[in-house]
NUDO-806200 format. One line per field, with one value per residue (C-alpha): residue number from 0; residue in three letters; x, y, z. Coordinates in pm, 1 decimal. Layout:
N
k: NUM | ...
r: Ala | ...
x: X | ...
y: Y | ...
z: Z | ...
This chain:
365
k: 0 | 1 | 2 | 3 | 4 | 5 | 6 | 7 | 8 | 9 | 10 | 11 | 12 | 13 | 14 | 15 | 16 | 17 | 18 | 19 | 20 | 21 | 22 | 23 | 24 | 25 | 26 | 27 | 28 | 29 | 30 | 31 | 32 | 33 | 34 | 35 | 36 | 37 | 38 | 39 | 40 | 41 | 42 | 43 | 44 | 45 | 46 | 47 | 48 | 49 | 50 | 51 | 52 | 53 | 54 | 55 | 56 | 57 | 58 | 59 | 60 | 61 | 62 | 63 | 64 | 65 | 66 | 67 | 68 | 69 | 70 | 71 | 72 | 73 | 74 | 75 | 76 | 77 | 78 | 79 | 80 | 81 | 82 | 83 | 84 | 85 | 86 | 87 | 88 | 89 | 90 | 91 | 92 | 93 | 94 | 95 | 96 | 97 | 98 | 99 | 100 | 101 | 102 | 103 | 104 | 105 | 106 | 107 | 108 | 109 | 110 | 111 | 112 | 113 | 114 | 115 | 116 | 117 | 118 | 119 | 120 | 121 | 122 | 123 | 124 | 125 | 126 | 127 | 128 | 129 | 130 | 131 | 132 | 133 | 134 | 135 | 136 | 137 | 138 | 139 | 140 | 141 | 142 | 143 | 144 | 145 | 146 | 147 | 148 | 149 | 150 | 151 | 152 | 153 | 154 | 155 | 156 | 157 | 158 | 159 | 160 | 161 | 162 | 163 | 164 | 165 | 166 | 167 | 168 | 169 | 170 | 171 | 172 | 173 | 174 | 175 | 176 | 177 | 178 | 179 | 180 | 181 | 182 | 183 | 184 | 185 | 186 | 187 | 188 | 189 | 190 | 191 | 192 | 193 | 194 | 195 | 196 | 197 | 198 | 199 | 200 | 201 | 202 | 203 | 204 | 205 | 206 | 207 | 208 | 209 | 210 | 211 | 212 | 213 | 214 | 215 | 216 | 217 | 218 | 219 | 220 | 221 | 222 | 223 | 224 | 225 | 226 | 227 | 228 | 229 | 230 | 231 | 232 | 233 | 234 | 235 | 236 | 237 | 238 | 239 | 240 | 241 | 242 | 243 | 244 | 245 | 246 | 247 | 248 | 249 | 250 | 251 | 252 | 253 | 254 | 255 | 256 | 257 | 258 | 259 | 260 | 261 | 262 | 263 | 264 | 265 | 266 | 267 | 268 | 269 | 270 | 271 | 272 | 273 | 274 | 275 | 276 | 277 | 278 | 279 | 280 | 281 | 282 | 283 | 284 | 285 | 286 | 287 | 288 | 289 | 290 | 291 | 292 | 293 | 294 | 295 | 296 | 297 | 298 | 299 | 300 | 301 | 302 | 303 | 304 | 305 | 306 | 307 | 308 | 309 | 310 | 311 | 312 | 313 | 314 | 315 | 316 | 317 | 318 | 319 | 320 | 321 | 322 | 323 | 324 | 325 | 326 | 327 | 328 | 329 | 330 | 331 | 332 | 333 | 334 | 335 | 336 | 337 | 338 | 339 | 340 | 341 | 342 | 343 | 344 | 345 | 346 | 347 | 348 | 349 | 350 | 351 | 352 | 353 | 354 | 355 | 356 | 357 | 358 | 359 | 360 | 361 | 362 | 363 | 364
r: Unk | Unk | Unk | Unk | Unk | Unk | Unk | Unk | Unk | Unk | Unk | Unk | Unk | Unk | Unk | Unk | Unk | Unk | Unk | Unk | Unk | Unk | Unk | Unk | Unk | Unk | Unk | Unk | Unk | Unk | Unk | Unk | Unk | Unk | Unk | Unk | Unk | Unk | Unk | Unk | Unk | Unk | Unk | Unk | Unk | Unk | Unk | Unk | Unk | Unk | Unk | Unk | Unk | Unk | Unk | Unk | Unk | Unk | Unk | Unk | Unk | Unk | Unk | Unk | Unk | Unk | Unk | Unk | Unk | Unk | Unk | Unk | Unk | Unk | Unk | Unk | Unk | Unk | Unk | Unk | Unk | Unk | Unk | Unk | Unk | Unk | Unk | Unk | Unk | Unk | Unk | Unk | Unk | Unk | Unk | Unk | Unk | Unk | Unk | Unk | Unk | Unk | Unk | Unk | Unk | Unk | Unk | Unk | Unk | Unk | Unk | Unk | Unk | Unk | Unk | Unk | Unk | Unk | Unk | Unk | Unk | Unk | Unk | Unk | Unk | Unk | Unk | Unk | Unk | Unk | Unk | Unk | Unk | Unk | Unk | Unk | Unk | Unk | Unk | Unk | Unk | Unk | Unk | Unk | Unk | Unk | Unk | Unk | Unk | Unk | Unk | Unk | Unk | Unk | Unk | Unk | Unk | Unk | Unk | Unk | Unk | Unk | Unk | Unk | Unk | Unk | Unk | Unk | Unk | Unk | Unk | Unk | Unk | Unk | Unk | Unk | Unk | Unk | Unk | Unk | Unk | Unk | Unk | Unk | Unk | Unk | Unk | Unk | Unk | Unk | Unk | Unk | Unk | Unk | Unk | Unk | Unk | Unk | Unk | Unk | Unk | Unk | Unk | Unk | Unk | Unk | Unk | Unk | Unk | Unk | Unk | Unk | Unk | Unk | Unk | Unk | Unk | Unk | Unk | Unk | Unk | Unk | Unk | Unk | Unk | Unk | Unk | Unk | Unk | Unk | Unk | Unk | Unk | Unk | Unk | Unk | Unk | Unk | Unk | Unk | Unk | Unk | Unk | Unk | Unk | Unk | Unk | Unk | Unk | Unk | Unk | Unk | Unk | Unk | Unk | Unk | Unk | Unk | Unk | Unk | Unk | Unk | Unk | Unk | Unk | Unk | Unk | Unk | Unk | Unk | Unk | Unk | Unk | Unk | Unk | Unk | Unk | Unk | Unk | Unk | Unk | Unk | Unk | Unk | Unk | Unk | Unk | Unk | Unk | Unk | Unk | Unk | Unk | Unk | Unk | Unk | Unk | Unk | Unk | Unk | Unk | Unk | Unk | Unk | Unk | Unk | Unk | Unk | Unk | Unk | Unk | Unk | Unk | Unk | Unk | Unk | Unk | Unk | Unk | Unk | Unk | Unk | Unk | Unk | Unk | Unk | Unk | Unk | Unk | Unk | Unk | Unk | Unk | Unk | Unk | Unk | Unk | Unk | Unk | Unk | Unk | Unk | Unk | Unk | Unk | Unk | Unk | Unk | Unk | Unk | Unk | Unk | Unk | Unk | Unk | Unk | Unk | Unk | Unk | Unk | Unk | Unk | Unk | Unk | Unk
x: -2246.6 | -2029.5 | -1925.7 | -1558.2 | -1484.0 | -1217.9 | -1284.3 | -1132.8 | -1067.3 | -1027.6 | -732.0 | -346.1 | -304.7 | -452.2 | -259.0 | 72.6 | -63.4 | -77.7 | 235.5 | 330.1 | 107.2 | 213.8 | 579.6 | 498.7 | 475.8 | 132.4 | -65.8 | -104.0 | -473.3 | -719.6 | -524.2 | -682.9 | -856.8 | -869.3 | -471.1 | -476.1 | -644.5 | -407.7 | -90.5 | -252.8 | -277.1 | 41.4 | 299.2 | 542.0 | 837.0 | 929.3 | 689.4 | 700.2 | 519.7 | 538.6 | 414.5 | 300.0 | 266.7 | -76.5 | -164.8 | -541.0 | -846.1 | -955.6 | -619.5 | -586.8 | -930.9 | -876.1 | -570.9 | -659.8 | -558.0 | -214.6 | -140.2 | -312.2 | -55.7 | -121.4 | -527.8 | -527.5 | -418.9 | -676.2 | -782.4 | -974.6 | -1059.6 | -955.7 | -905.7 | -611.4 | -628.1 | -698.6 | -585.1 | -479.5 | -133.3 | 185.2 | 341.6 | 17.6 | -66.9 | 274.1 | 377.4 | 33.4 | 128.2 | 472.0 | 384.4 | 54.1 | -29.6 | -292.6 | -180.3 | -323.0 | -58.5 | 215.8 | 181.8 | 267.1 | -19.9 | 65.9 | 336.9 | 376.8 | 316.3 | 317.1 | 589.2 | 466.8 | 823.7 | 1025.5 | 743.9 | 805.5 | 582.8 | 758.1 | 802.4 | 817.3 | 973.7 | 1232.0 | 1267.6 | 1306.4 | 1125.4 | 851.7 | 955.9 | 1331.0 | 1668.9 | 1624.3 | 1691.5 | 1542.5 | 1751.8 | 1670.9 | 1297.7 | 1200.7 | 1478.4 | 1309.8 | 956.5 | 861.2 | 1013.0 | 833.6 | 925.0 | 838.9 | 734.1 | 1070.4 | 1259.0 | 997.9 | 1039.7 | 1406.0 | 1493.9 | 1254.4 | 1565.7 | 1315.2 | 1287.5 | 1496.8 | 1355.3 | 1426.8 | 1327.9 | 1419.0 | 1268.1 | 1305.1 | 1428.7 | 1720.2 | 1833.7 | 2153.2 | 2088.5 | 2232.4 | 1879.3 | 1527.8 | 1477.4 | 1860.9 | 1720.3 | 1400.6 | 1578.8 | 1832.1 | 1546.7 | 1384.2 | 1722.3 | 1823.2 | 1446.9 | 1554.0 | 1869.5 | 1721.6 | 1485.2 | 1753.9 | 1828.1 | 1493.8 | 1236.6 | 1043.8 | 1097.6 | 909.2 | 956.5 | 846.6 | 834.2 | 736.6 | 579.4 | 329.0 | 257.6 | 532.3 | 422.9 | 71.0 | 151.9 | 368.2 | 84.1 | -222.7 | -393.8 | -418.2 | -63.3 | 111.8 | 403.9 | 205.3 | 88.0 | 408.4 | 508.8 | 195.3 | 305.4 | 683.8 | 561.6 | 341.7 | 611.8 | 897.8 | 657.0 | 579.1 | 1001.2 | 1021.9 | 716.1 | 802.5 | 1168.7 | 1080.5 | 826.1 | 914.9 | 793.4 | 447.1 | 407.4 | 116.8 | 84.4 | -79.5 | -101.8 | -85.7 | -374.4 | -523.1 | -492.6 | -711.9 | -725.4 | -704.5 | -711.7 | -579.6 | -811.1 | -632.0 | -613.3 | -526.6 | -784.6 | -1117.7 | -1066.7 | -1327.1 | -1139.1 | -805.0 | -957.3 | -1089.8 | -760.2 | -448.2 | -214.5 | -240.1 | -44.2 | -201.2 | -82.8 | -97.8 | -209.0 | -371.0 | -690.1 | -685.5 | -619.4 | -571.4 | -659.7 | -558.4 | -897.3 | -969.2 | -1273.2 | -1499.4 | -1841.2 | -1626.1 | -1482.1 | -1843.3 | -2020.5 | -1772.0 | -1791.8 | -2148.4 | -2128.2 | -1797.8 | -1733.2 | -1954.9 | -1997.1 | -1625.3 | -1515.6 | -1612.5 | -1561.9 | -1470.1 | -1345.6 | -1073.5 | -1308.8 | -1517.4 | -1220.9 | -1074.7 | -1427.6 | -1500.2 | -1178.1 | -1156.0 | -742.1 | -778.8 | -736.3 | -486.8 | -320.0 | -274.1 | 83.8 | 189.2 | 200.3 | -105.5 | -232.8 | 53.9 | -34.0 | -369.3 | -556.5 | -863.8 | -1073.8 | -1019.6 | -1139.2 | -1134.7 | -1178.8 | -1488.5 | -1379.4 | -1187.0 | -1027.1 | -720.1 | -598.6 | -319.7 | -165.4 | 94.1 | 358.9 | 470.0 | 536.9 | 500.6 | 174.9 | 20.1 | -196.1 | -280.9 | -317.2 | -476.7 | -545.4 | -928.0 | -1181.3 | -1317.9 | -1343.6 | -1076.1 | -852.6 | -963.9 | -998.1 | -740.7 | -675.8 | -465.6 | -306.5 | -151.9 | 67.6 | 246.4 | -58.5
y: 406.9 | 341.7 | 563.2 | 619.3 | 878.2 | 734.0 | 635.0 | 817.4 | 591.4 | 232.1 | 239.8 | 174.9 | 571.0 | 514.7 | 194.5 | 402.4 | 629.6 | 375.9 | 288.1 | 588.2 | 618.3 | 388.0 | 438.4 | 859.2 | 1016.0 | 1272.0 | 1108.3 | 1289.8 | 1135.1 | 884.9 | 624.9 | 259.8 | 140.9 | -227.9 | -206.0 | 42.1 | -187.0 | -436.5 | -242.9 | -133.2 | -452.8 | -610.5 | -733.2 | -758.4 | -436.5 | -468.9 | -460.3 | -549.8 | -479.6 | -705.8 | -661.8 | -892.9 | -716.4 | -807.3 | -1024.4 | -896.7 | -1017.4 | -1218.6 | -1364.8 | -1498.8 | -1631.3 | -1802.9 | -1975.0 | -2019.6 | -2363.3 | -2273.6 | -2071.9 | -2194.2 | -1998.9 | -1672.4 | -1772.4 | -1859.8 | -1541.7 | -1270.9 | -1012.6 | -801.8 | -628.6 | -327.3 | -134.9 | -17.2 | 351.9 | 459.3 | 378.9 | 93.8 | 17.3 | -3.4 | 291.0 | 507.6 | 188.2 | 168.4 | 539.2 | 605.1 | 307.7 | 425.4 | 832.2 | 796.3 | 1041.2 | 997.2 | 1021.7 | 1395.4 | 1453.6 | 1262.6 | 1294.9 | 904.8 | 841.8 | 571.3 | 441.3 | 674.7 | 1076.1 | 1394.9 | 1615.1 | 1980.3 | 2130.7 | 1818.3 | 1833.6 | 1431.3 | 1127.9 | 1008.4 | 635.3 | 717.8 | 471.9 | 396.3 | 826.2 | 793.2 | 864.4 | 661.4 | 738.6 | 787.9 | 653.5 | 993.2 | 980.5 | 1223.3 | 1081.2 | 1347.1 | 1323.4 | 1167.0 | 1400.7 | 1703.5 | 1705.7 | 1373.7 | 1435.3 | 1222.2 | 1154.0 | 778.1 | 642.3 | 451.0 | 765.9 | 966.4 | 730.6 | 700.4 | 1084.8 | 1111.9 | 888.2 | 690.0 | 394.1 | 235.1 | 183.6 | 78.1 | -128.9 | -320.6 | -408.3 | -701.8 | -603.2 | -436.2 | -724.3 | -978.2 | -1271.5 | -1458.3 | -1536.3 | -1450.9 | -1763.2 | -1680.5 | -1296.3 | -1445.7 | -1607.2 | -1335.0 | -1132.3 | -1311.1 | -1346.0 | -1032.7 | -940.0 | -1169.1 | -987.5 | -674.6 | -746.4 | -837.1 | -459.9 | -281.8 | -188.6 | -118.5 | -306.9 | -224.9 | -524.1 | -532.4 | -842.9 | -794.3 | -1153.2 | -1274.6 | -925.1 | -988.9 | -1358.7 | -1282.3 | -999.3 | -1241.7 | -1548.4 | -1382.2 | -1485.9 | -1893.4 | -1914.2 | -2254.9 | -2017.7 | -1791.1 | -2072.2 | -2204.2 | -1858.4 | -1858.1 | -2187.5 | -2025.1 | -1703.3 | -1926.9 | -2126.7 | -1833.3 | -1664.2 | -1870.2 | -1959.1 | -1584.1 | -1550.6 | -1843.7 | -1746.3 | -1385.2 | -1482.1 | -1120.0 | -954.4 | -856.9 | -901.9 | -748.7 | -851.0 | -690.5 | -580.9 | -310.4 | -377.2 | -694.0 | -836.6 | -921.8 | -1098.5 | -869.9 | -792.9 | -528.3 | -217.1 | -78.1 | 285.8 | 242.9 | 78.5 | 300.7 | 640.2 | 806.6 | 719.5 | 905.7 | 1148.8 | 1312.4 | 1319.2 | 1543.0 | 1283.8 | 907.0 | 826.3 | 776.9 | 825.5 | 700.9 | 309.7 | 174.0 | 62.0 | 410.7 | 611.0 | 958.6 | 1087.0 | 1471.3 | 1513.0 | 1758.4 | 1678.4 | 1631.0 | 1583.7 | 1323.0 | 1129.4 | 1135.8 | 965.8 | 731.9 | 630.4 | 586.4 | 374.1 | 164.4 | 180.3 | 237.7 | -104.5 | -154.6 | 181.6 | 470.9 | 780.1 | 1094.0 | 1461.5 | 1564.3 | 1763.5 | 1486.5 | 1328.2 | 1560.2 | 1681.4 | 1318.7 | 1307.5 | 981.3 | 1045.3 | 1110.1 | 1445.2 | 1684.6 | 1934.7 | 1841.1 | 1783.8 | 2129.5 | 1951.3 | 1806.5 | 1939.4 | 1847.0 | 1499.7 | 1479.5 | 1501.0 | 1592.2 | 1317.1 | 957.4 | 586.8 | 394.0 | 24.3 | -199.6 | -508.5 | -700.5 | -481.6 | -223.4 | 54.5 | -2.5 | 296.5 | 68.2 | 224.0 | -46.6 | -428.4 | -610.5 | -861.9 | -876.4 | -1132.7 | -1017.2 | -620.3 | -415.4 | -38.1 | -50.0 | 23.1 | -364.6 | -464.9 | -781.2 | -471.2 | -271.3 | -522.0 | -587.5 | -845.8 | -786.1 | -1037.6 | -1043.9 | -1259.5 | -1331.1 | -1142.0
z: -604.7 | -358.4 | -73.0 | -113.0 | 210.6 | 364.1 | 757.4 | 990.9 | 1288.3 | 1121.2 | 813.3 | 859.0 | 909.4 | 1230.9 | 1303.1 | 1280.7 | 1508.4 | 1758.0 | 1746.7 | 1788.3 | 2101.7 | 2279.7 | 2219.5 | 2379.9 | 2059.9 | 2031.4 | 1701.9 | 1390.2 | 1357.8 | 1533.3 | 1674.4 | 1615.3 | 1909.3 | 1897.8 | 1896.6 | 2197.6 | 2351.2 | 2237.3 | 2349.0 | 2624.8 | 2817.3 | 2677.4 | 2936.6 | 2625.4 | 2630.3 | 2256.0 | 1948.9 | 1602.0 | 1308.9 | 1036.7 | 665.8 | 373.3 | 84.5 | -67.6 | 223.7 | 270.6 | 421.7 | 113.8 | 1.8 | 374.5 | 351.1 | -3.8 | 153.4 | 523.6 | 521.6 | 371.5 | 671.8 | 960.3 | 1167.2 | 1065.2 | 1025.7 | 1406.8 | 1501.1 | 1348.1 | 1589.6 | 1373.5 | 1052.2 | 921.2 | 589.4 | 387.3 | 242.3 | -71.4 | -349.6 | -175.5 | -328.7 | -172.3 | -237.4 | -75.1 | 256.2 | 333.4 | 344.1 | 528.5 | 804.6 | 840.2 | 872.3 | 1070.8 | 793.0 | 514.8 | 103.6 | 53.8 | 300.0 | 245.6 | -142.2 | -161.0 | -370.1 | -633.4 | -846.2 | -1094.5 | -1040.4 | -1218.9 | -1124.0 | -1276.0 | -1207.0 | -1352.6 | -1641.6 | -1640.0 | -1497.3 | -1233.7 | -1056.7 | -695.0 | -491.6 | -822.4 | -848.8 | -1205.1 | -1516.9 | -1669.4 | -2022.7 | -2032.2 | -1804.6 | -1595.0 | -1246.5 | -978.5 | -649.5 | -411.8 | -469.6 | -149.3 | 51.1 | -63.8 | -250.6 | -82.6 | 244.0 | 531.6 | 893.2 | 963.5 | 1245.1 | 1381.8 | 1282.9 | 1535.5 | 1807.0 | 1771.7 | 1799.3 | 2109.7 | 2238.1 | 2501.8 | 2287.9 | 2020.9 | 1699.3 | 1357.2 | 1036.5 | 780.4 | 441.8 | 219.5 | -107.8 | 60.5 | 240.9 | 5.7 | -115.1 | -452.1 | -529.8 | -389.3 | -151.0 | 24.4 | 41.9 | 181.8 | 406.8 | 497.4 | 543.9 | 825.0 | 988.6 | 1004.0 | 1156.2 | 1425.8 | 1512.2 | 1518.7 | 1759.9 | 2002.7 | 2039.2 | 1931.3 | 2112.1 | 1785.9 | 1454.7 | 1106.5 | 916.9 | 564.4 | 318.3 | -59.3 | -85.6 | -168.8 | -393.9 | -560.4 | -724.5 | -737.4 | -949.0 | -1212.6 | -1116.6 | -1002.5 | -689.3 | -731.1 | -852.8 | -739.4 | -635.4 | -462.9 | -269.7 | -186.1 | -55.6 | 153.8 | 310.1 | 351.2 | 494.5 | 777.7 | 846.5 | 906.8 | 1086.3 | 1293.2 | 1384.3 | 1438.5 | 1690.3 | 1923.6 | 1924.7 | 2053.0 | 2322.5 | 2472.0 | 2136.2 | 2062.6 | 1688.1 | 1478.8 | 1119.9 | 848.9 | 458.6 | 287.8 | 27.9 | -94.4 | -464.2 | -732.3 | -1049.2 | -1390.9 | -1725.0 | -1964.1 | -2100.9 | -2316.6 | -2378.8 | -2743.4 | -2878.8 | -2803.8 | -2986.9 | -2812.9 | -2504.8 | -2601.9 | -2801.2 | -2455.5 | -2322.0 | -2332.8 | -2278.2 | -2331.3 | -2020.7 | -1718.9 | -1378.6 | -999.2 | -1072.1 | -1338.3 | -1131.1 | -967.2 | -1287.3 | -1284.5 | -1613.3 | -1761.7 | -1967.8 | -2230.8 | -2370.2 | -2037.2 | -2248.2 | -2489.4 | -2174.0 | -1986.3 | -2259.7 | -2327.9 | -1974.0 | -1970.0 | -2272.9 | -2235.3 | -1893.6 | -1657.1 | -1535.7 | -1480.8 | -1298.2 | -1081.2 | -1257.9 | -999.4 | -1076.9 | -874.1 | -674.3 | -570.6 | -498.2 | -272.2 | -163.0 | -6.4 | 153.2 | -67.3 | -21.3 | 367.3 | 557.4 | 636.7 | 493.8 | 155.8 | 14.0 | -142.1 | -531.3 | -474.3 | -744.5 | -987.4 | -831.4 | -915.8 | -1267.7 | -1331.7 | -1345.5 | -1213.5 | -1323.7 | -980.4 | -1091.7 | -939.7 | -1121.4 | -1297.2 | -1531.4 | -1517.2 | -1779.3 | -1995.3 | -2163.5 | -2347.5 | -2159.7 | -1971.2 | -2146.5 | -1822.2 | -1829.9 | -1516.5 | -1393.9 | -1028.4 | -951.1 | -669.9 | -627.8 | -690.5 | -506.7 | -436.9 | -96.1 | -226.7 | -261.4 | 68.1 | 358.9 | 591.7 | 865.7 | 1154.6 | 1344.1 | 1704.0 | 1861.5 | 2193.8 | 2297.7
């Protein structure tokens, strides 16, 4: 079995908190050393952090030779939290805080007091048109780390995320995107800068998708105009989570399965499934027969027990958040409730290293 406590001193939590370090902000947790280091000795008065989406360790390594940029410039390894899925990694970069804080734990959550399963980053329902648009002013309420350095009023700071930026079609946006990270580093001293390729293909393509590949290529390229046109920037690149190859399980069709459960639907991610269990000796035995091989199974004790979702204080819905039990995927498979008609041929949010290791790469060092 294996040993899902979450380190203390080497995920992306700990990269936010040196940023905000360095920038004369007192850290939430463990700062990251080999980017103290890093910052420490850097001659370079503005910094940017850029993120890939899905752009782990083994996706880099599967396509080294599509971005020899990029591959030329790792400094070290790294992991992401867990689960590690965007909505969870990115919150816990840009906070310095950990999920079981934040309460940014996957894509869809139970809200007790709403009685609903909610998206998060949409803040709508999962079943219905319902919107919930003051979710992440008031429930989900975070500082994040630009904001923090900002109001200290030393230092300016901002960010800027992909899917917000115009563009009449994805390449323009793309485009507009890395633009408009260019001008704001003209009058930041600190610039989050988030891209939703490649995750966004390899979803749609999985991980050896000829657009994938071709996005790997673009992303090297702009990259690499972006760096040598701010030669008084230090950038640092990472991901959020890695990505792997998948296939359905669905819910549906093993009886046993949903006969344990309360309610078909499962929450947080499908390869980090939070399941609301009724039948614990019907669910245990089905695990041991069916799918044992495929997932970790973990009570929410364990789960908070082994500090799996970090430390802190936990978020005050926590557990509204959290089932009872969890299936943490191992391989190749994720669980489908038949809630959702989208097919998807890439996934992350297990527990694989493919899904957990991070790169991190420097330049203008």
């Amino acid at each position: 079995m294996k040993n899902l406590t979450l380190s203390k001193t080497e995920t992306l939590t700990n990269v936010g908190n040196s940023i905000l370090k360095h920038f004369k902000i007192n850290p939430f947790h463990d700062t990251f050393k080999p980017l103290d280091d890093v910052l420490n000795n850097t001659n370079k008065k503005k910094v940017c952090l850029i993120l890939f989406d899905g752009f782990g360790k083994a996706i880099i390594e599967k396509h080294k030779d599509l971005c020899p940029f990029i591959y030329s410039h790792i400094y070290t390894s790294f992991k992401s939290v867990y689960p590690p899925t965007t909505v969870a990694a990115t919150t816990s970069l840009c906070t310095g805080k950990y999920p079981i804080e934040t309460g940014y734990i996957g894509w869809t959550e139970h809200f007790s007091n709403y009685n609903d399963d909610i998206f998060v980053f949409l803040q709508s329902s999962k079943f219905s048109d319902k919107k919930y648009p003051d979710l992440k002013n008031t429930i989900l309420k975070v500082d994040y780390i630009w904001e923090l350095i900002e109001r200290n009023k030393k230092y300016k700071a901002s960010s800027i995320q992909s899917f917000l930026v115009k563009g009449e079609s994805e390449q323009e946006q793309l485009e507009n995107y890395f633009k408009e990270t260019d001008e704001l580093l003209k009058t930041n001293d600190f610039l989050y800068s988030y891209c939703t390729e490649p995750d966004h293909l390899m979803h749609a393509e999985g991980t050896n998708g000829e657009n994938v590949k071709q996005m790997i290529v673009y992303l090297n390229y702009k990259l690499s105009q972006l760096v040598n046109n701010n030669k008084d920037t230090l950038f640092i690149l990472v991901a959020d989570h890695g990505m792997v190859d998948v296939k359905d399980y669905f819910i549906l069709d093993h009886k046993d399965l949903l006969n344990s459960l309360s309610s078909q639907y499962i929450t947080i991610e499908p390869r980090f499934a939070s399941l609301f269990v009724k039948d614990e000796s019907l669910l245990k035995k089905f695990y041991e027969s069916d799918l044992k091989d495929y997932f970790e199974l973990k009570s929410k004790e364990e789960l908070l027990d082994e500090h799996i979702l970090g430390y802190g204080t936990p978020h005050k819905m926590i557990d509204s958040f959290l089932g009872n039990y969890f299936l943490l995927a191992k391989k190749e498979y994720m669980l489908n409730d038949s809630s959702n008609d989208i097919v998807f041929k890439g996934h992350h949010a297990g527990i694989s290293d493919d899904e957990t290791n991070l790169f991190m790469m420097i330049f203008n060092s």
